[in-house]
C-alpha positions, 0 to 999 in steps of 0.5 A: 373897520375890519374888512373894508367896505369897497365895494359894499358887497355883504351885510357888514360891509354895508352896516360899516359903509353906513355908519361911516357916512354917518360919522363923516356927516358929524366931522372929520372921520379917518378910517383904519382899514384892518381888513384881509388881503383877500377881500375884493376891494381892499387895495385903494390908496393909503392916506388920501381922502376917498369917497364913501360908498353912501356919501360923504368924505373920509381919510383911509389909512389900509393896514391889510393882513395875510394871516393866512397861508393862502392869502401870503402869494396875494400879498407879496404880489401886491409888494412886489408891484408896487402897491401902497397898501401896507402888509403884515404878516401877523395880527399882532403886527397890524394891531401895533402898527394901527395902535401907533396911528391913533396915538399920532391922530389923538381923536376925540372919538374912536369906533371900533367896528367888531368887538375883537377889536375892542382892545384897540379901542381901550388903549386909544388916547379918545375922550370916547371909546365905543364898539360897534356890535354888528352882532352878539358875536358869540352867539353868532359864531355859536350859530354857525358851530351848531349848524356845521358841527365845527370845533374851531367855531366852538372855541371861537364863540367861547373867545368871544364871549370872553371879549364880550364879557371882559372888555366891553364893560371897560368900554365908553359905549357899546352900539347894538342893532336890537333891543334884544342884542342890546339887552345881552350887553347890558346883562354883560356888564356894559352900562352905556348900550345904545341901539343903532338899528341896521339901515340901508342908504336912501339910494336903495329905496324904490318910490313904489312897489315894483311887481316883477314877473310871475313865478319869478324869485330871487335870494341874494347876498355874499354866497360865501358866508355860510347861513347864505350858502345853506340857504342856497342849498335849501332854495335848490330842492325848495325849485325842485318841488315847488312849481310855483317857482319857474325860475330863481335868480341867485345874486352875490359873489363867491358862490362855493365851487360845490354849489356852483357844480350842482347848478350847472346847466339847472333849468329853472336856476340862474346865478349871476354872480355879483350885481353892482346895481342890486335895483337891476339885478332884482327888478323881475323878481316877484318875491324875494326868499331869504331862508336863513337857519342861522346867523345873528343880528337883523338882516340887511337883504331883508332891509333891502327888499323891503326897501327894493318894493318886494314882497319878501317870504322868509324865516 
């Protein structure tokens, strides 16, 4: 995986979190945590046997990396204390390092869970290699280039879609979330597409709907991730003209400090911040908005309302 999934706090940690549960429900799973030294949540023992978020048993081995200048003082301190969690300094570094672990592991199927990594899976000695394809990343990061104008997310999507169309073709099996995004595989190149659509664990789901209070709305999600914090901006002048809406509830961690500013002391606006129990966190909201101009894929918290028993406006 490639960031993780303690605590399940966005859409991709808890798609991987799913299908883990699925995998370890299949036979004994061992998972290879690539994931960024400042993602919440990252530092757990390395090589044990943990329990994982939706159920199950799995053995996890973390090999972080602190690409990044601002995550190099996070990593040295975690060094320096003593943590167990493996560090490198350089992707290269990490992928060698995860390539030996396979080698030594030799399983029978190897699940990639983002496309960058397919190179990963292709050098794994596995009777089955698979990528599991959250989104069609490049037109995600095509998405994202068109909303904020960015040059760097420009030539990130063009990398992908080389990935897309040069490495999942050599593949064993690609796991789609759609029939649309499966369809762009297939037209890539890939011969074995299956869909696996996006779930949410039964533990999510409410026994009948739960009505809330009047006028109350909520949006939730990982705030950082910039459709989200778009969306935010939208719902902030959406409260403004609409006096339907006497209060909305903002659930997530990472609020952008911008955002965070521009909520301060707003009378009908309230953030919380990260929820651990989202059933709580949403229980008086009597719609739940999801205005999303971009991104990819389907929608977690839209799975998630749903399942929470709320009735749900969104694009």
């Amino acid at each position: 995986v490639r960031n993780g999934f303690f605590p399940p706090f966005n859409g991709e940690r808890v798609k991987s979190a799913a299908l883990a549960t699925a995998l370890a429900s299949s036979g004994e799973l061992t998972l290879i945590d690539l994931g960024r030294s400042d993602y919440p949540g990252n530092r757990y023992p390395d090589g044990v046997r943990l329990q994982l978020p939706y159920g199950g048993l799995a053995t996890v081995h973390s090999m972080m990396i602190h690409g990044h200048r601002s995550n190099r003082k996070r990593a040295e301190h975690a060094a320096a204390s003593g943590d167990s969690v493996r560090l490198s300094r350089m992707p290269l570094l990490r992928r060698r390092a995860a390539a030996e672990l396979l080698s030594q592991l030799r399983p029978d199927v190897v699940v990639v869970d983002h496309p960058q990594l397919a190179t990963l899976a292709l050098a794994a000695p596995a009777r089955c290699r698979v990528v599991h394809a959250h989104n069609v990343e490049s037109k995600l990061a095509r998405s994202l280039a068109e909303s904020s104008g960015s040059l760097r997310r420009r030539l990130r999507a063009w990398r992908l879609q080389r990935i897309e169309h040069r490495q999942l073709p050599r593949l064993d099996q690609v796991w789609a979330v759609s029939a649309a995004d499966a369809e762009f595989f297939r037209d890539a190149g890939c011969a074995k597409v299956e869909v696996l659509p996006n779930i949410v664990p039964p533990s999510a789901f409410v026994p009948s709907a739960v009505p809330g209070t009047a006028g109350h709305a909520a949006f939730f999600g990982w705030m950082a991730y910039p459709p989200n914090a778009d969306a935010v901006r939208y719902l902030i002048g959406l409260v403004s003209r609409s006096p339907a809406i006497r209060s909305l509830s903002l659930v997530g961690r990472d609020l952008p400090g911008d955002l965070v500013e521009a909520l301060r002391g707003h009378p009908k606006i309230r953030y919380l911040g990260y929820a651990q129990d989202l059933k709580s966190a949403l229980a008086d909201a009597a719609v739940i908005l999801a205005p999303l101009a971009s991104g990819g894929g389907t929608k977690l918290k839209v799975i998630e309302a749903l399942a929470l028993g709320k009735p749900l406006v969104t694009t």
